[in-house]
N, C-alpha and C positions, 0 to 999 in steps of 0.2 A: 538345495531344497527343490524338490519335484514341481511341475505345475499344477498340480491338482492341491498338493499342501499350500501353495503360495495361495490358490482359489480359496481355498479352505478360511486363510489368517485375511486375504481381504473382508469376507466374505463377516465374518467374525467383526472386525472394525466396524464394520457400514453397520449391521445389526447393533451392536453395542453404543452407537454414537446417536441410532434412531432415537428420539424423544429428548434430547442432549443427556446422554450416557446414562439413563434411568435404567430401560432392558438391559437385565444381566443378560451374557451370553452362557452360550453352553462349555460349562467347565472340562468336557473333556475334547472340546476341538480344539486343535493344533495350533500353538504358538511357536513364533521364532524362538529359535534358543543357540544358532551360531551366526556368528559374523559374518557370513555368506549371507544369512540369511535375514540381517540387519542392513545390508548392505544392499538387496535387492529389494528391499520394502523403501528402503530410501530414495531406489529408482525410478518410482512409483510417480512418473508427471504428472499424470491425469489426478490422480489423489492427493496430493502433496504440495502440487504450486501452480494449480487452475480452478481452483476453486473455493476461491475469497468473497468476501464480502462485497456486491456493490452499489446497497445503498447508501454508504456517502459519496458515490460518483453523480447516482440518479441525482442527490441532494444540492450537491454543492459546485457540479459545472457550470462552467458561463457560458448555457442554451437556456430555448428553450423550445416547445412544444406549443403545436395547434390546439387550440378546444379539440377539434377532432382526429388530431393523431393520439391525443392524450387518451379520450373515450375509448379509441380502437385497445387501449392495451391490455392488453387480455387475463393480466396478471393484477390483482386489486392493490397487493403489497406495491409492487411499483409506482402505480398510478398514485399512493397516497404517501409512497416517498417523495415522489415530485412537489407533492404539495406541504410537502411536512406536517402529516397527519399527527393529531395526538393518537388516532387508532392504533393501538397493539397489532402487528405482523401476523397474518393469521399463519402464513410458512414460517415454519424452525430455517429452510434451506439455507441461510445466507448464517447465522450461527453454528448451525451443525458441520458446513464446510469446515469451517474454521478449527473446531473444536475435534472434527475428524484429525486435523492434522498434530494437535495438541494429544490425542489419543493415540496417535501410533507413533510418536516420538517418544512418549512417555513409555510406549510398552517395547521403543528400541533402547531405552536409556538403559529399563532394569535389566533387560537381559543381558547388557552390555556390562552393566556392574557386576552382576553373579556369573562374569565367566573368572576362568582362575587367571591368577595372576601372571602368571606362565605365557597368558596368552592375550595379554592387555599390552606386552610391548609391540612397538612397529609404528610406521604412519597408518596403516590400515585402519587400526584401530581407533587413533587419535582422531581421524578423517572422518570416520563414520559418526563418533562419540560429537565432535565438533559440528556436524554436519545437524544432528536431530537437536542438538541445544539451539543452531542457529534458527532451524525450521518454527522450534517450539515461540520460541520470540520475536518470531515472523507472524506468527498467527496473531498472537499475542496482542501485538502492534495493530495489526487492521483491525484488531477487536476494537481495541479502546479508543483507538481516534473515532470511531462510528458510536459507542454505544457509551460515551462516557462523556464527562465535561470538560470543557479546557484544562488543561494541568495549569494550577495556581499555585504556587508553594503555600500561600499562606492558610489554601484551603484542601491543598492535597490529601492532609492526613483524617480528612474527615468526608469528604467527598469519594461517593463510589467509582469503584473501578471495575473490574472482573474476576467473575471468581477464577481461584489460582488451581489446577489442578495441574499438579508433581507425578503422578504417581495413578499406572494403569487401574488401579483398584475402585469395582465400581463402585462398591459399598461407601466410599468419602462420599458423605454429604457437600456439596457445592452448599457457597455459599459466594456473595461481591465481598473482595478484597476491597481497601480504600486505592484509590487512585495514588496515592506515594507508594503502596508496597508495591500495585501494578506493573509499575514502571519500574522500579527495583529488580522487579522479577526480570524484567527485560533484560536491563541494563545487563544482570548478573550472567544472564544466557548467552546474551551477546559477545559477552567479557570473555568469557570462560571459552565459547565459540573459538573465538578470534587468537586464542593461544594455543589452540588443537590442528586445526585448518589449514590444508597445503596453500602454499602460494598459488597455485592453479588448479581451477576446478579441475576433474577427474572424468565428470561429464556436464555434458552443455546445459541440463537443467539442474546441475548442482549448485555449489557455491563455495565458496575459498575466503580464505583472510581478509582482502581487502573487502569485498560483501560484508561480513562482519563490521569491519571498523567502517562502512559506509551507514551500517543498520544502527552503528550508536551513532553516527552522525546525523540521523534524521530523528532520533528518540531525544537527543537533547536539542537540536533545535526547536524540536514541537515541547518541548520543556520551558524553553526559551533559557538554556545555559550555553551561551553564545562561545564562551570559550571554549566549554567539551567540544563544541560540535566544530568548532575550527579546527581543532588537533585533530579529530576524528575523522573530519573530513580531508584533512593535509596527509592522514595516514593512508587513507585510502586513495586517493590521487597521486602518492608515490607511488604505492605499490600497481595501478593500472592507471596511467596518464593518457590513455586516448579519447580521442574524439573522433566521428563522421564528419565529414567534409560533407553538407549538401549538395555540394557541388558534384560530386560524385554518382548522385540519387539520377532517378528520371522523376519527374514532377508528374508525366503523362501518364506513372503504375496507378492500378489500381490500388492498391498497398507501396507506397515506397520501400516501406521501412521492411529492411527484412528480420525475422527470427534469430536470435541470439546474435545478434550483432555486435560489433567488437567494444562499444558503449553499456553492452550489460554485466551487471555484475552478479543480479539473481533475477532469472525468470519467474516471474510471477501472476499467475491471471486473475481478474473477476469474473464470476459466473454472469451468462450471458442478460441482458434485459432488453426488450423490445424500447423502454422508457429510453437507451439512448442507440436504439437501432439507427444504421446510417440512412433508412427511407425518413425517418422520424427527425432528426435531428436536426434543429437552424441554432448557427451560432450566434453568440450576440454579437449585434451589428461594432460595437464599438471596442471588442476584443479584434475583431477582423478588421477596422482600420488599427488598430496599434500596429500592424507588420505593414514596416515604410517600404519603401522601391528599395529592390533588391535583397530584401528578406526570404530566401528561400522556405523559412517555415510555412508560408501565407500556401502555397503551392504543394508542399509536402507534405503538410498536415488535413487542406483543408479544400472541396470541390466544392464549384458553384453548380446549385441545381437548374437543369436543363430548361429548366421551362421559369424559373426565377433566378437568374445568373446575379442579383445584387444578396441572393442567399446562399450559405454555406454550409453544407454540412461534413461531418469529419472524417479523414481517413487515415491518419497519421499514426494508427498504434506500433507498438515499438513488438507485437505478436504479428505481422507482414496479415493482418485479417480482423474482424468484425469483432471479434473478444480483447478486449481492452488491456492495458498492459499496467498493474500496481507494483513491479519487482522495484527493483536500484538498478543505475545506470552511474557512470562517469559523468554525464551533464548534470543532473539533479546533486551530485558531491562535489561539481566545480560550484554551482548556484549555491550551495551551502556554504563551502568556504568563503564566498564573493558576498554572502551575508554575512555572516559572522564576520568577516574582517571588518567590513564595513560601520559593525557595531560595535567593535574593539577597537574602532580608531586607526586599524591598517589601511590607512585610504590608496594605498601603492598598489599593496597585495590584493586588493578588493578590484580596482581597476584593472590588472595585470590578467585576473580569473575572467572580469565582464566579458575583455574585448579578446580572449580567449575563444570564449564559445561563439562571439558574435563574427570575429572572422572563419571561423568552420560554420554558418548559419548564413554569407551574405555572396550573395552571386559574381565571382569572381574572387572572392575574398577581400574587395574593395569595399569595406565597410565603411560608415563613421567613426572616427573613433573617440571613445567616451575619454573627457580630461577632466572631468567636475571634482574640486578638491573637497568641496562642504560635506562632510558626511553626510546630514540628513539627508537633501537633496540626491546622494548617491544611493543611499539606503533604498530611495524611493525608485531609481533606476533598477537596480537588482532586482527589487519586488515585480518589477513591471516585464525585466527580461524574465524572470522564475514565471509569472504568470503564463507568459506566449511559450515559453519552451515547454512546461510540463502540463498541456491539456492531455486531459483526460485520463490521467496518472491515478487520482485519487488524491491528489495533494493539494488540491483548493480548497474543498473540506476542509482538510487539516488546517490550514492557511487560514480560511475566516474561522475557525475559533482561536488559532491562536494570537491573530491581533484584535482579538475583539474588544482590550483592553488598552489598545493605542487608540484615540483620539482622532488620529490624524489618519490613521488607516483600517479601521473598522469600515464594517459597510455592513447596511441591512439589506437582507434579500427578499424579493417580491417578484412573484410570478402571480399570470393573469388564465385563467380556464372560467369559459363561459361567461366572461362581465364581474367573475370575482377574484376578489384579489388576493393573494396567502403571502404572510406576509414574515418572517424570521428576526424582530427585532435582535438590535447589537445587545449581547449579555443575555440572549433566549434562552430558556430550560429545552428549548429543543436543538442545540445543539448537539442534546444527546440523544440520541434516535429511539424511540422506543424498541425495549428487547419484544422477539416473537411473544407470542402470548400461550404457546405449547410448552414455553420454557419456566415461564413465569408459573403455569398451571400445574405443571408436573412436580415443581421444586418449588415450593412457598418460602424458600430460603434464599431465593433471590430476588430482590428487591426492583419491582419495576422501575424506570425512570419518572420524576416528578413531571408534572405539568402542573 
């Protein structure tokens, strides 16, 4: 495929996905139609795994913001994710990302299905096939933990999810699937993924097998089915059992962490926001005493500002720079399985995984090391290590709606601009973010979120 055809099929996406997939494109500009040329749409980083959603990061980090760093943000949808507005998103951007990437998997799927059969055997093939299923339920995933409600089984099947679109064809009217087929959908992408997929990626912003069994390991933990996501996660931590050694890192980088580091399993980005730019950004004070002496996260993650040295703000992305990192890594599928055992009653296996990640995390590798046999109290430890290891992931979000329904570890969220308070009571209808309101406006078939 020429550059000027490849300009051509981008060019075609971006337009087609503008107003979320309502403009038809023009039917006789150039579509893939071989596996070369499936295969280099899939290589497509900049469009494919940098440009996620990230209003549940603005949402649900443990920061926050001055009255006047807030005022400065120049962008209104940020500033009223901070506050968890009931206002509808006047930008599509952070939908349409997504949904870009759900549109050009879908139009790699069909051309992948009507080639002949002849030319369907090979890993090539299964790799690329494997590869846009995984992508399609990557999007999928950052959709519905931001715009959806905590997954309840008992209210899954009637509670909104996202609409599901299979199938490049713009003429399908969208519509919200309920949140059980949502996650169906995942699950089946994921599955299907995970049995195509070479044991090693192919290229560093690709993804491989174990990525897969990592991706249903965080879909059933956010489900909260403790034992899928321990297998899931146990599959995946066979197939790539490393870890970084902080010990390794310089504390003094401006970015420690570097780019596709040997801890990733899918690179993944948020699109950029000033709401957690690093001039902008103070940690909460009591996330930043949880890292004891000799935690090197406290240092890797996190710089004291020069002129407020008892304030932090963060620099620890797992992208070595200012764009935030929501992929999978091997830490985030050790802290899965060290959950999930923990709640399966493997209290050996759960401690085996903690003090795991906590000796590659402690300056020397002379850690404490964790012996608590009571499960709850362990449970409680895991949550607390998952809290400090995965800032600014995207996964605290996820994190307070899914225990919104444990007692003991629910929390209400309250931030402070100007002498007012905003406040996200435990069990909120704004758990689910309001959809843009471009999306809403164009397509009356998709149902806003309550308030």
């Amino acid at each position: 495929m020429n550059v000027l055809k490849y300009i051509v099929i981008g060019a075609l996406l971006c337009t087609a996905c503008n107003g979320f997939l309502e403009i038809k494109p023009d039917k006789k500009m150039s579509v893939p139609h071989t596996l070369e040329d499936c295969e280099l749409l899939l290589n497509d980083y900049s469009t494919l795994n940098t440009a996620y959603p990230s209003m549940g990061i603005i949402a649900g980090e443990d920061y926050y913001l001055t009255s006047a760093n807030w005022n400065s943000i120049s962008v209104l949808d940020d500033r009223n994710a901070y506050i968890w507005s009931d206002e509808p998103a006047l930008l599509a951007t952070p939908w349409q990302g997504a949904y870009r990437v759900v549109y050009l998997t879908n139009q790699i799927l069909n051309v992948l299905d009507q080639m002949p059969n002849s030319q369907k055997a090979g890993a090539r093939y299964s790799n690329a096939y494997g590869h846009a299923l995984f992508l399609r339920a990557f999007a999928f995933q950052q959709l519905v933990e931001i715009y959806a409600l905590p997954y309840r089984p008992n209210t899954a099947d009637i509670d909104l999810g996202m609409p599901i679109r299979l199938s490049p064809d713009l003429d399908v009217v969208s519509k919200r699937a309920t949140l059980k087929d949502t996650y169906a959908q995942i699950i089946s992408d994921y599955s299907r993924a995970k049995n195509l997929l070479a044991t090693e990626r192919t290229i560093k912003g690709g993804t491989s097998k174990s990525a897969a069994y990592a991706g249903l390991a965080r879909t059933y933990l956010t489900m909260k089915d403790y034992e899928k996501a321990f297998n899931y996660a146990d599959s995946a931590w066979r197939m790539q059992a490393e870890l970084l050694d902080y010990n390794t890192l310089k504390t003094s980088d401006s970015y420690p962490l570097r780019r596709f580091n040997k801890e990733v399993l899918f690179s993944a980005l948020s699109t950029h926001s000033n709401a957690f730019g690093r001039l902008y950004v103070r940690m909460n004070p009591d996330l930043i005493a949880s890292y004891t002496i000799g935690d090197l996260r406290k240092a890797i993650y996190f710089q004291p500002y020069t002129m407020e040295p008892t304030v932090y703000s963060f620099k620890g992305s797992y992208d070595q720079g200012a764009t935030l990192f929501v992929g999978l890594t091997t830490s985030e599928v050790l802290l899965i399985r060290a959950e999930a055992a923990a709640r399966t009653g493997q209290i050996n296996k759960a401690l085996t995984d903690i003090n795991l990640l906590r000796a590659n995390r402690w300056k020397g590798r002379d850690y404490p090391e964790i012996t608590e046999q009571n499960a709850d109290r362990l449970l409680d430890t895991v949550l607390a290590e998952r809290a400090k290891e995965l800032v600014f992931r995207g996964r605290r979000w996820s994190d307070i709606k899914r225990l919104s329904d444990d007692p003991n570890r629910s929390v209400e969220l309250k931030r402070t601009i100007d002498g007012k308070d905003y406040m996200v009571p435990v069990g909120s209808l704004k758990y689910a973010l309001m959809i843009p309101h471009v999306v809403t406006q164009q397509n009356q078939n998709i149902e806003q979120n309550k308030r």
